[in-house]
PDB file of N, CA, C and O in Angstrom, chain B, residues numbered from 101:
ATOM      1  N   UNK B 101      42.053 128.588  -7.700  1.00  0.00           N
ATOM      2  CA  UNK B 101      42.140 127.272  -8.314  1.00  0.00           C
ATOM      3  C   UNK B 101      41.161 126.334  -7.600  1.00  0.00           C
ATOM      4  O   UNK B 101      40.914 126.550  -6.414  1.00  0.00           O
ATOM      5  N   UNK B 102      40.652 125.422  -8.168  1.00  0.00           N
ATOM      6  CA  UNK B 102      39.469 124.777  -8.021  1.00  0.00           C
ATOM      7  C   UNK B 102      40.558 123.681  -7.202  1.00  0.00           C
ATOM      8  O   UNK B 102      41.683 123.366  -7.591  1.00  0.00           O
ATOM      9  N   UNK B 103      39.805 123.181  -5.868  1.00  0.00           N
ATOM     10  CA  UNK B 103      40.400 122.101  -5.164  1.00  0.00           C
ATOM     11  C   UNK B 103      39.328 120.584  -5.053  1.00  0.00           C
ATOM     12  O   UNK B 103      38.169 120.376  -4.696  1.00  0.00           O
ATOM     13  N   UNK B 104      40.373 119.809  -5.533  1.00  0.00           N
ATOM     14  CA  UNK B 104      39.470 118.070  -5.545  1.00  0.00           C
ATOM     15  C   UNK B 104      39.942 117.571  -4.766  1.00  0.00           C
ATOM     16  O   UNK B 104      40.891 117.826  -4.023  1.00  0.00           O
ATOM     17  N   UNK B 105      38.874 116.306  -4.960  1.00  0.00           N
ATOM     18  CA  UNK B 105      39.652 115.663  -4.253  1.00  0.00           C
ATOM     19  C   UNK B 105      38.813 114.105  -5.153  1.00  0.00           C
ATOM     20  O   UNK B 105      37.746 114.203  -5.758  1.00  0.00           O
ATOM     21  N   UNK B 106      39.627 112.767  -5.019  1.00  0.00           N
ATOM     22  CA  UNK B 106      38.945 111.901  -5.780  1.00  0.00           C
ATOM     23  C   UNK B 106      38.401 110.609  -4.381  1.00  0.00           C
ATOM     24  O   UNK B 106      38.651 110.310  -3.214  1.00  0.00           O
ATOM     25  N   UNK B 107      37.569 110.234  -5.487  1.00  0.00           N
ATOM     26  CA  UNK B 107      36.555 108.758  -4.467  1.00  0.00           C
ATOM     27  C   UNK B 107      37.166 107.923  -5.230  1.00  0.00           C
ATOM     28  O   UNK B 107      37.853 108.508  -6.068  1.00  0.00           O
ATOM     29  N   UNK B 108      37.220 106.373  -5.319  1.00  0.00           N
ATOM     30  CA  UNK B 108      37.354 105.836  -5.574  1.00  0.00           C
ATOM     31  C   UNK B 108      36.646 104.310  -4.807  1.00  0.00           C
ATOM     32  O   UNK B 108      36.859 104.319  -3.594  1.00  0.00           O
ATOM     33  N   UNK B 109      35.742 102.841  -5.366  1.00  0.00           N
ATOM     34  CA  UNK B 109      35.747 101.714  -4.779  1.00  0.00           C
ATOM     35  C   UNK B 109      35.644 101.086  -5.269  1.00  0.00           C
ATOM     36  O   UNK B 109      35.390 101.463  -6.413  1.00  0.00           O
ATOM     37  N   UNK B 110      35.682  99.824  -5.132  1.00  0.00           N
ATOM     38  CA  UNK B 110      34.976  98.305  -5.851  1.00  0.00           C
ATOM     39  C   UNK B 110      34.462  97.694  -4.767  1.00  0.00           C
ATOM     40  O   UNK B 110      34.867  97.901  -3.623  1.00  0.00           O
ATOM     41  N   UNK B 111      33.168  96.587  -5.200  1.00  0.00           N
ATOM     42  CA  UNK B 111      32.474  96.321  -4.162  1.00  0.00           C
ATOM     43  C   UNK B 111      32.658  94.742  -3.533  1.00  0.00           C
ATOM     44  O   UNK B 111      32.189  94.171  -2.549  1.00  0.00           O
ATOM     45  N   UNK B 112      33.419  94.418  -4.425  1.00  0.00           N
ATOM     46  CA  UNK B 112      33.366  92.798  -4.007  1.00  0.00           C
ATOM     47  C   UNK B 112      34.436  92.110  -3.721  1.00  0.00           C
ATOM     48  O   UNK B 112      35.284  92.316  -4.589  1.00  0.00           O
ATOM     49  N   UNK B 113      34.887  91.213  -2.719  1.00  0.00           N
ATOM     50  CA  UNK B 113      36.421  90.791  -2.945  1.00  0.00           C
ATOM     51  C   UNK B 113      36.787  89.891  -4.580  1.00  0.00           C
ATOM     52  O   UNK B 113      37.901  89.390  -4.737  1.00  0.00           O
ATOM     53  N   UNK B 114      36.027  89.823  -5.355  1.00  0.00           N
ATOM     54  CA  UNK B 114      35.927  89.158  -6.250  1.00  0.00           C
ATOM     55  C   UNK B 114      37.034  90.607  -7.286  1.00  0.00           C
ATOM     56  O   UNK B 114      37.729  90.502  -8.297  1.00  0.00           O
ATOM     57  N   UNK B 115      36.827  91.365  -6.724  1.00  0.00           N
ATOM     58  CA  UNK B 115      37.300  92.452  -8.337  1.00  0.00           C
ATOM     59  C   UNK B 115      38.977  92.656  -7.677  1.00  0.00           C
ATOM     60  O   UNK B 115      39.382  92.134  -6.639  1.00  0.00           O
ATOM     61  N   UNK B 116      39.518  93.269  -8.304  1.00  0.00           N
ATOM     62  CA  UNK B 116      41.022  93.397  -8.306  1.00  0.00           C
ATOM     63  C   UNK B 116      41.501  94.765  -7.472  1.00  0.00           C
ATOM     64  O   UNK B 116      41.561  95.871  -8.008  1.00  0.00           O
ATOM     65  N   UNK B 117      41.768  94.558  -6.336  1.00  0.00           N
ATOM     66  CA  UNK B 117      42.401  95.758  -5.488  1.00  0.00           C
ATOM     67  C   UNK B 117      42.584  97.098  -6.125  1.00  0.00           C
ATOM     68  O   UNK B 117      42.243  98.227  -5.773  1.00  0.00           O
ATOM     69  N   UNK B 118      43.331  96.562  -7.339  1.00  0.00           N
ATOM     70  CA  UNK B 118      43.938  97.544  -8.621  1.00  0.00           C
ATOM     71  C   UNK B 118      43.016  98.540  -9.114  1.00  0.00           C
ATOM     72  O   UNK B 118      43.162  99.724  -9.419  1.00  0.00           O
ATOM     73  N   UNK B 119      41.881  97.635  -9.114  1.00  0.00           N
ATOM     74  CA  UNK B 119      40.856  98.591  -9.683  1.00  0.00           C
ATOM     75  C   UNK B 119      40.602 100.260  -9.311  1.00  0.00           C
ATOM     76  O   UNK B 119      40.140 101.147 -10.029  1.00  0.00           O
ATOM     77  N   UNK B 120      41.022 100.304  -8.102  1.00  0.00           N
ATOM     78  CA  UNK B 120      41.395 101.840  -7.315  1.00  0.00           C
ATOM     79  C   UNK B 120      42.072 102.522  -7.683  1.00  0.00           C
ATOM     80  O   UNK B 120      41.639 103.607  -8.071  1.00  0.00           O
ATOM     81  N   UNK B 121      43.596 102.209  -7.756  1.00  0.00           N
ATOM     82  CA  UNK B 121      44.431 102.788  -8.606  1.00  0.00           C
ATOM     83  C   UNK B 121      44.214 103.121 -10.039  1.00  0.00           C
ATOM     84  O   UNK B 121      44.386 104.242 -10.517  1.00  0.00           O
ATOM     85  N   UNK B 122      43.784 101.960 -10.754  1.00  0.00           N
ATOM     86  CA  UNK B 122      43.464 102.812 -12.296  1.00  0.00           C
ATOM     87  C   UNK B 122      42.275 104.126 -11.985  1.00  0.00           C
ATOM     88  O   UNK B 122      42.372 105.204 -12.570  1.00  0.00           O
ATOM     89  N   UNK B 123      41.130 103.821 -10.944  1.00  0.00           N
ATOM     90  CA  UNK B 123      40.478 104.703 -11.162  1.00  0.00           C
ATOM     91  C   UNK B 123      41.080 106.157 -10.935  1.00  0.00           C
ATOM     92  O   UNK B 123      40.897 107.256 -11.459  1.00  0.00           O
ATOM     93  N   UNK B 124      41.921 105.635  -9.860  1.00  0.00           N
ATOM     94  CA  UNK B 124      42.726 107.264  -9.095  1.00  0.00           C
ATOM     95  C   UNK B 124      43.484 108.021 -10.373  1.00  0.00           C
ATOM     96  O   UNK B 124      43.759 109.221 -10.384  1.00  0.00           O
ATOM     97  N   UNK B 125      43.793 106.982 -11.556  1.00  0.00           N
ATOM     98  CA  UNK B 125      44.550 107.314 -12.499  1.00  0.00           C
ATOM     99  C   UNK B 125      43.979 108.164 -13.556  1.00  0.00           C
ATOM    100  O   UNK B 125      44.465 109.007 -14.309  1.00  0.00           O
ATOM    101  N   UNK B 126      42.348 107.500 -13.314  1.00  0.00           N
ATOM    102  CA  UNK B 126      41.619 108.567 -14.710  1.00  0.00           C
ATOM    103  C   UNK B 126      41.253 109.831 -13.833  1.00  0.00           C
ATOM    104  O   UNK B 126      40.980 110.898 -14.381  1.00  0.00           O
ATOM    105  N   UNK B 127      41.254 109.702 -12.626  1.00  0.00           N
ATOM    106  CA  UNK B 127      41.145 111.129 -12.355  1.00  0.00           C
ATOM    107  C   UNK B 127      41.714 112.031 -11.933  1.00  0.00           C
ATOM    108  O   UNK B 127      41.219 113.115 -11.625  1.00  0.00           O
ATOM    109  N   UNK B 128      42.936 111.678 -11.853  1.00  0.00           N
ATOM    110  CA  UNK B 128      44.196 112.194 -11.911  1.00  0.00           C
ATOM    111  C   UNK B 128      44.378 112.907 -13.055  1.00  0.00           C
ATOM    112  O   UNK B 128      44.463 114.125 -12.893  1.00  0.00           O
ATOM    113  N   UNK B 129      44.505 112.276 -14.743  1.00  0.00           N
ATOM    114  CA  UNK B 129      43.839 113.158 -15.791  1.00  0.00           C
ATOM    115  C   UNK B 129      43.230 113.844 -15.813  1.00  0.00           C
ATOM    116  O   UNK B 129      43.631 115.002 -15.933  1.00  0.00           O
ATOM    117  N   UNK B 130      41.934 113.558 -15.714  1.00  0.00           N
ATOM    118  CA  UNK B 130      40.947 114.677 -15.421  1.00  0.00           C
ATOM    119  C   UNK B 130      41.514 115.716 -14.786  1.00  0.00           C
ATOM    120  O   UNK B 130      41.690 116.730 -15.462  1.00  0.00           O
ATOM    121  N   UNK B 131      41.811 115.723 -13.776  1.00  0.00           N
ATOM    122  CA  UNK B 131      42.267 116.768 -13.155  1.00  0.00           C
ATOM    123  C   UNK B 131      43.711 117.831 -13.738  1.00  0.00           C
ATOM    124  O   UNK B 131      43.809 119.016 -13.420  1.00  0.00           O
ATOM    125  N   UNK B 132      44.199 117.478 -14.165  1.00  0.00           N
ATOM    126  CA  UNK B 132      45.687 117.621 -14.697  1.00  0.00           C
ATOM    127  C   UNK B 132      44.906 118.487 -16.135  1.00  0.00           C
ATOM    128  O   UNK B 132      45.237 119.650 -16.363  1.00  0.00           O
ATOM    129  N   UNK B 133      43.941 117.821 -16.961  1.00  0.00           N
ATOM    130  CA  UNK B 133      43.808 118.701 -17.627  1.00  0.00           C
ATOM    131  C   UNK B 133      42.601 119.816 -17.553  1.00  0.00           C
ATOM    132  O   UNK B 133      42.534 120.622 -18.481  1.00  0.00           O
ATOM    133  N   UNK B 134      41.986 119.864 -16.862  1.00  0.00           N
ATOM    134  CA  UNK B 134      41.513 120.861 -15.826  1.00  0.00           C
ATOM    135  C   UNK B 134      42.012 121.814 -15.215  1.00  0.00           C
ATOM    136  O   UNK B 134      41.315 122.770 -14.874  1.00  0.00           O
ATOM    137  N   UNK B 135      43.323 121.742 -14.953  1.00  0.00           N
ATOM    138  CA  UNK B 135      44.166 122.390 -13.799  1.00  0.00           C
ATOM    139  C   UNK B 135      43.876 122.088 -12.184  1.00  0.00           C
ATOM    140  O   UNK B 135      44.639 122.589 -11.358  1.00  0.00           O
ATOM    141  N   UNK B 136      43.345 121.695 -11.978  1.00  0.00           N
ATOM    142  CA  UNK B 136      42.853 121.695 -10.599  1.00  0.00           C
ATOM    143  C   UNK B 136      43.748 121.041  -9.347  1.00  0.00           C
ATOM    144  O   UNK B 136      44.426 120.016  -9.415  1.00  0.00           O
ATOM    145  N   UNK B 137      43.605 121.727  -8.427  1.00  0.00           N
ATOM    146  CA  UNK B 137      44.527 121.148  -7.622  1.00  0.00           C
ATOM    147  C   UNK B 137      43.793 119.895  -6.476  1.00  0.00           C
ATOM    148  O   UNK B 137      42.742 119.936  -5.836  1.00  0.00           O
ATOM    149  N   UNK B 138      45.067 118.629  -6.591  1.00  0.00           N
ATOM    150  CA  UNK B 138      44.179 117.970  -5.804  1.00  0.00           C
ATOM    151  C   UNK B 138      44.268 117.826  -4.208  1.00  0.00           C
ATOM    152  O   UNK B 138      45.485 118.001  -4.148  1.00  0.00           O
ATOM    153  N   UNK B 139      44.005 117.696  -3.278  1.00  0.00           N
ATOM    154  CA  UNK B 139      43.687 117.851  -2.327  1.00  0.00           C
ATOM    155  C   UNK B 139      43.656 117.192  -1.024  1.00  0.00           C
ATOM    156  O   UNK B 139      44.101 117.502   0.081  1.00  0.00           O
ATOM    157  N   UNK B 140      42.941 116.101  -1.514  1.00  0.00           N
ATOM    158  CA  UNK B 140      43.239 114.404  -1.334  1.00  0.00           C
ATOM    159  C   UNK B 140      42.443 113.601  -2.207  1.00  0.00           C
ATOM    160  O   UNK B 140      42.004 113.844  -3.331  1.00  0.00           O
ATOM    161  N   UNK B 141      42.319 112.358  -1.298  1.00  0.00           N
ATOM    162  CA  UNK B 141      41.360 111.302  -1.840  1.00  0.00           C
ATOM    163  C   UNK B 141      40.870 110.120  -0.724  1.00  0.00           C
ATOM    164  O   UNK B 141      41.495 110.010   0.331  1.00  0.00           O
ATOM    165  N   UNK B 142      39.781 109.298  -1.005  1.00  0.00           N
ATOM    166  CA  UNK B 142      39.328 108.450  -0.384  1.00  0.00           C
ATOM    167  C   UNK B 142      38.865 106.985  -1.246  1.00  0.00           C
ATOM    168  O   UNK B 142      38.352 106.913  -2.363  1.00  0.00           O
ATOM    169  N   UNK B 143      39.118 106.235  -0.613  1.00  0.00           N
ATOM    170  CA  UNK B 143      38.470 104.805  -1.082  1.00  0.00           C
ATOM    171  C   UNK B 143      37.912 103.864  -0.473  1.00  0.00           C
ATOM    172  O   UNK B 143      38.654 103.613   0.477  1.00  0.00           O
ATOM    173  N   UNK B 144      37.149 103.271  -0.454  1.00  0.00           N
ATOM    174  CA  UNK B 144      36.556 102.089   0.075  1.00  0.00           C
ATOM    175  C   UNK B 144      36.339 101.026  -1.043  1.00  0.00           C
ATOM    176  O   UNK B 144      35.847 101.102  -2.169  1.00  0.00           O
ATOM    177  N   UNK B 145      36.968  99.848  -0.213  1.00  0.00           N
ATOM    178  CA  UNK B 145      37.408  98.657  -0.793  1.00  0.00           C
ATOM    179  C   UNK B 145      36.649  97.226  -0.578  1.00  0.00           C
ATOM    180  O   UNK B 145      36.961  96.640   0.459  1.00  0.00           O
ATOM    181  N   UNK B 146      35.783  96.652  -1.344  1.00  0.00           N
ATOM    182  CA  UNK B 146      35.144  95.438  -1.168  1.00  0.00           C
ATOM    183  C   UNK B 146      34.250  95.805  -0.014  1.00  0.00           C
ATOM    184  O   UNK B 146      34.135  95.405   1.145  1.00  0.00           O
ATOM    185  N   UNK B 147      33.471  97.004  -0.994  1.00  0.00           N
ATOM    186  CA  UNK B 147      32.638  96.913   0.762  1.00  0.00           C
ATOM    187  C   UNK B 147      31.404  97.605  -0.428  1.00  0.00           C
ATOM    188  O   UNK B 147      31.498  98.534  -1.231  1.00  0.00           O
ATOM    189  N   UNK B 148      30.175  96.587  -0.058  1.00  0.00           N
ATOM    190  CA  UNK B 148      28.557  97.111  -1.011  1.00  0.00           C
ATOM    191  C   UNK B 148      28.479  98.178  -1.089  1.00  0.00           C
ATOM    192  O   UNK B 148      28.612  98.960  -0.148  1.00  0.00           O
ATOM    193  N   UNK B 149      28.144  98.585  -2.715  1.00  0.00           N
ATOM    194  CA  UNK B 149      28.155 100.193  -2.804  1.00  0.00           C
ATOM    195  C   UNK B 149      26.390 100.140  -2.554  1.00  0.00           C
ATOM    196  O   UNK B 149      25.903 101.091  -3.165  1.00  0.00           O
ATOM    197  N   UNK B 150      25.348  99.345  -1.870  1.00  0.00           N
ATOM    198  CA  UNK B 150      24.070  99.353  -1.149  1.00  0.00           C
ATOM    199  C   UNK B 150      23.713 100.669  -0.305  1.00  0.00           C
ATOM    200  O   UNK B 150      22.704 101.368  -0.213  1.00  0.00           O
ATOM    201  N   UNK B 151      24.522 100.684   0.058  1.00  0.00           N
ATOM    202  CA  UNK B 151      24.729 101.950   1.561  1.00  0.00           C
ATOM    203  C   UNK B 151      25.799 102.546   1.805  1.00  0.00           C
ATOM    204  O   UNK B 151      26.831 101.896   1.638  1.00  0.00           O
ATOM    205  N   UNK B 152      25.877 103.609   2.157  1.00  0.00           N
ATOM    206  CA  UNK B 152      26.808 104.763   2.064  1.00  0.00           C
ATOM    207  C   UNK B 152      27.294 104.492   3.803  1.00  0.00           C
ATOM    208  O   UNK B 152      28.486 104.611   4.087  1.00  0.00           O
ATOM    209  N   UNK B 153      26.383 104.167   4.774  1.00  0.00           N
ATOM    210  CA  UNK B 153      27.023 103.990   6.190  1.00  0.00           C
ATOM    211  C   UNK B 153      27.810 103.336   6.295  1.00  0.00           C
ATOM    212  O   UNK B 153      28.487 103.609   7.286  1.00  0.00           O
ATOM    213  N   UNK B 154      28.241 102.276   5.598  1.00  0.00           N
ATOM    214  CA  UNK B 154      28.790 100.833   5.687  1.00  0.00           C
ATOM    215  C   UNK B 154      30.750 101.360   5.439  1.00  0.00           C
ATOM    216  O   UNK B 154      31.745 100.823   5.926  1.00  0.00           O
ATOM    217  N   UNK B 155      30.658 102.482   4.575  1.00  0.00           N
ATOM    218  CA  UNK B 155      31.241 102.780   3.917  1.00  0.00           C
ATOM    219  C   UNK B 155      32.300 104.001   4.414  1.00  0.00           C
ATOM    220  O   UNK B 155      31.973 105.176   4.252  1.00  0.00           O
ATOM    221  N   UNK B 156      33.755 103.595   5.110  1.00  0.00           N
ATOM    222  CA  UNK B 156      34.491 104.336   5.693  1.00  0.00           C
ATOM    223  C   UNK B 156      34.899 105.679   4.780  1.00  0.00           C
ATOM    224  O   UNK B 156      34.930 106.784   5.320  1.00  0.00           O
ATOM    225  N   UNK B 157      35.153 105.542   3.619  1.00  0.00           N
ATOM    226  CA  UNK B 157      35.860 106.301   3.058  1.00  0.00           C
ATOM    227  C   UNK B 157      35.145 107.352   2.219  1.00  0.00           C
ATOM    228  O   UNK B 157      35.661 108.353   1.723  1.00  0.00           O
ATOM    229  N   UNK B 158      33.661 106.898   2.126  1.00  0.00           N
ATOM    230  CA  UNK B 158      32.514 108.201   1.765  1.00  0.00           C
ATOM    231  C   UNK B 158      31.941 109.309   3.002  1.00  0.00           C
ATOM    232  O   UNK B 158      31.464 110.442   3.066  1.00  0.00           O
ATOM    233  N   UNK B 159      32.311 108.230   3.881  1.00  0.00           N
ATOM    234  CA  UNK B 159      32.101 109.009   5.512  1.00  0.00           C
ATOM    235  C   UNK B 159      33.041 110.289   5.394  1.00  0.00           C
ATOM    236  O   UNK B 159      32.737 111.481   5.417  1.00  0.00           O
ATOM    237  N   UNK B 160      33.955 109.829   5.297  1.00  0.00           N
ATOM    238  CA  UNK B 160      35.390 110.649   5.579  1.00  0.00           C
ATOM    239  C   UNK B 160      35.025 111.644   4.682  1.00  0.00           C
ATOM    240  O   UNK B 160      34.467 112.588   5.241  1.00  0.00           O
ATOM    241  N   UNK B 161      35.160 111.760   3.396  1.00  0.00           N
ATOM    242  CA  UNK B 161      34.517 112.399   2.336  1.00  0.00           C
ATOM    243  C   UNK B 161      33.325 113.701   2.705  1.00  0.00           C
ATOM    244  O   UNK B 161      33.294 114.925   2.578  1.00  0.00           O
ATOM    245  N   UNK B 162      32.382 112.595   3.241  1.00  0.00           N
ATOM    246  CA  UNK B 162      31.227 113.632   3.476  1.00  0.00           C
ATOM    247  C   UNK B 162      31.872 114.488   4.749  1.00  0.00           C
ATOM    248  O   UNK B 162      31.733 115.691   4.530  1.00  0.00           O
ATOM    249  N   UNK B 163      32.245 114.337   5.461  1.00  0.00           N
ATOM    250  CA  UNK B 163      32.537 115.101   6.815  1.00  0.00           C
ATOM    251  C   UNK B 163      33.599 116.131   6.134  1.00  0.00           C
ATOM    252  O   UNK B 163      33.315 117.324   6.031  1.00  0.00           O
ATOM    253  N   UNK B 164      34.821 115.612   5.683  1.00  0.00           N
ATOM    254  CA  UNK B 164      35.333 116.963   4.702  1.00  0.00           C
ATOM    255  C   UNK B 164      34.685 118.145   3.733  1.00  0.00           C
ATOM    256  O   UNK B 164      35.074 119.283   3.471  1.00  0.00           O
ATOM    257  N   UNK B 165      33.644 117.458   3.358  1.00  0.00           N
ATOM    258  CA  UNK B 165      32.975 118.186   2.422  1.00  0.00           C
ATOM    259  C   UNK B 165      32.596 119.315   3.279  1.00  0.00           C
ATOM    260  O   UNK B 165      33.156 120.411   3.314  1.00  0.00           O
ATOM    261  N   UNK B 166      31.485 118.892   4.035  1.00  0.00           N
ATOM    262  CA  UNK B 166      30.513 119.778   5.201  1.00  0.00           C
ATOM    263  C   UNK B 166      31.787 120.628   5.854  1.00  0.00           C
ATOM    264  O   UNK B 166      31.618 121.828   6.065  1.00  0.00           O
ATOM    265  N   UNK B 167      32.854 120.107   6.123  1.00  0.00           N
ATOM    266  CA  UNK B 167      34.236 121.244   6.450  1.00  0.00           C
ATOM    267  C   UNK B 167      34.657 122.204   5.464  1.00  0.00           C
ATOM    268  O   UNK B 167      35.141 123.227   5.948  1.00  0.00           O
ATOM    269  N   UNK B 168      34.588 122.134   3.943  1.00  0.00           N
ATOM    270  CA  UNK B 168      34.532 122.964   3.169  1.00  0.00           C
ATOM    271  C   UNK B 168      35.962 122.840   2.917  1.00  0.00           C
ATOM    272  O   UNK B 168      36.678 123.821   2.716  1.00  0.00           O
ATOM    273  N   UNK B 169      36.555 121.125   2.931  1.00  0.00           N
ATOM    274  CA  UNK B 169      37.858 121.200   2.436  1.00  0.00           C
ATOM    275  C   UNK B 169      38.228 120.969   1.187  1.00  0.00           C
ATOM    276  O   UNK B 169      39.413 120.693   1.001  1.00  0.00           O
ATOM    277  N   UNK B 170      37.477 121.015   0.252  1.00  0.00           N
ATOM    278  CA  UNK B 170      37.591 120.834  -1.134  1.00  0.00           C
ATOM    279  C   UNK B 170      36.211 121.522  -1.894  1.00  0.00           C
ATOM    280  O   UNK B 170      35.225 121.786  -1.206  1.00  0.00           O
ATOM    281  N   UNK B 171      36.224 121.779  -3.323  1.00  0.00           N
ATOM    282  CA  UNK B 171      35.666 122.581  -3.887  1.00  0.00           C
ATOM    283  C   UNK B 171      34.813 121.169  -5.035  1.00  0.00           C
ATOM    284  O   UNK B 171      33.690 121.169  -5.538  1.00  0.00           O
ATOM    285  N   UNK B 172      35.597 120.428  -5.084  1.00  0.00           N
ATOM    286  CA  UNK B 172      34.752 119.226  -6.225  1.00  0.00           C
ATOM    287  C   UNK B 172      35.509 117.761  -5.634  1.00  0.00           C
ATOM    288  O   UNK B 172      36.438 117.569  -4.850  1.00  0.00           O
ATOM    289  N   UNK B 173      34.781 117.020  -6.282  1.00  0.00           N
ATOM    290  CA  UNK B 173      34.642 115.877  -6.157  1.00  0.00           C
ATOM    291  C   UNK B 173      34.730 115.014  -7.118  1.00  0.00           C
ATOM    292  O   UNK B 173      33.780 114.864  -7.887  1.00  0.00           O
ATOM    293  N   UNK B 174      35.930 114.267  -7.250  1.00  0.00           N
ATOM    294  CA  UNK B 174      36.420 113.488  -9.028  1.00  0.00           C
ATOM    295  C   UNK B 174      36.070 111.798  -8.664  1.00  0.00           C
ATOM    296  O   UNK B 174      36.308 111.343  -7.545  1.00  0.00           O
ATOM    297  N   UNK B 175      35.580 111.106  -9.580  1.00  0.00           N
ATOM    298  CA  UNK B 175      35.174 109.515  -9.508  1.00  0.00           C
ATOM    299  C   UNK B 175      34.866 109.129 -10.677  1.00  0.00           C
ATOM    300  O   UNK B 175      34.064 109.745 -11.380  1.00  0.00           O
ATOM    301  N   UNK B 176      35.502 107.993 -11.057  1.00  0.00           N
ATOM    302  CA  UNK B 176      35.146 107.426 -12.365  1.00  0.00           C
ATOM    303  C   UNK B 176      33.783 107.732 -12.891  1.00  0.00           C
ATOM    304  O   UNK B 176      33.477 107.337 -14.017  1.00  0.00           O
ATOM    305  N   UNK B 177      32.961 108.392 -12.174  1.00  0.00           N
ATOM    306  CA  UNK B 177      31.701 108.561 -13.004  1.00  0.00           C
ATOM    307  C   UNK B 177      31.841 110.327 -13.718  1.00  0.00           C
ATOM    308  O   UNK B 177      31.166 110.996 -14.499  1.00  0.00           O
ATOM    309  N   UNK B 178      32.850 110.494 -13.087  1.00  0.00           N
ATOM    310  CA  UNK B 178      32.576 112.507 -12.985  1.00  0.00           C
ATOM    311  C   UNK B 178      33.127 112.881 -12.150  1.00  0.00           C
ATOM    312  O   UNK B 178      34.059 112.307 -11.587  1.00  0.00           O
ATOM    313  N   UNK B 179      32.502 114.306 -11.797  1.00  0.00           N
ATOM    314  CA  UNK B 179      33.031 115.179 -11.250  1.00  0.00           C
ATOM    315  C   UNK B 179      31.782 116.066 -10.576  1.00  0.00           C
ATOM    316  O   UNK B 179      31.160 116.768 -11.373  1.00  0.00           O
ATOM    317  N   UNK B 180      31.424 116.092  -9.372  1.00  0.00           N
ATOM    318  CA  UNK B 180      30.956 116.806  -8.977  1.00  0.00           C
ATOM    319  C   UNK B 180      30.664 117.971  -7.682  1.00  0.00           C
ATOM    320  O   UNK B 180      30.686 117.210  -6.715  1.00  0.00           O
ATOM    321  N   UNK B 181      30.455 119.100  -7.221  1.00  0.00           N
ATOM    322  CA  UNK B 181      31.088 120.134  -6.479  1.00  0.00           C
ATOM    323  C   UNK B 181      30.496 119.731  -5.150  1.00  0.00           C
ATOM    324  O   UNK B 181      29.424 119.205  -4.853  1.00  0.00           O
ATOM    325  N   UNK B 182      31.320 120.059  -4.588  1.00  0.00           N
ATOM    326  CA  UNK B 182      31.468 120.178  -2.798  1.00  0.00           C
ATOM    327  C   UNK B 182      30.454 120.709  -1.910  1.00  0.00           C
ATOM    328  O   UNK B 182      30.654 120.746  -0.696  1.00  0.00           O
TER     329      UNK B 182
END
C-alpha cells in the first residue's frame, strides 16, 4: 500500500488558520479514494511560500522524505512521490 503523507500552508496572517484544515480535508479524499495509507502530515502557517528555508514544516517533510518514510506526497495542488 502506497504511504502519504499531506503538506499543507497559507502564507499570510491575513488568510484564515482554517485554511489548513480544509486543505488536510481534500486530501484526505484523495487519499481515501486512492486507498492509500496516510502516514502523517506537515504544515506551515503564515509563513512566505518565497523560500522553502524559512519554512518549518517543508523542512520536516524533506528530512522524512530523504528517510524514506513515506512513498507520496498529497497538497492541494496534487500528489507527488517521495
Amino acid at each position: 500500500m502506497t504511504r502519504v503523507v499531506y503538506y499543507a500552508r497559507y502564507s499570510t496572517d491575513k488568510q484564515s488558520a482554517s485554511s489548513i484544515e480544509d486543505q488536510f480535508r481534500l486530501c484526505e479524499a484523495h487519499a481515501m479514494r486512492e486507498k492509500w495509507a496516510v502516514v502523517g502530515s506537515y504544515h506551515d502557517a503564515a509563513i512566505s511560500g518565497s523560500g522553502m528555508t524559512l519554512r518549518p514544516g517543508i523542512q520536516a517533510l524533506l528530512r522524512d522524505a530523504q528517510a524514506g518514510a513515506f512513498d507520496a506526497e498529497i497538497s492541494q495542488k496534487g500528489c507527488t512521490s517521495g
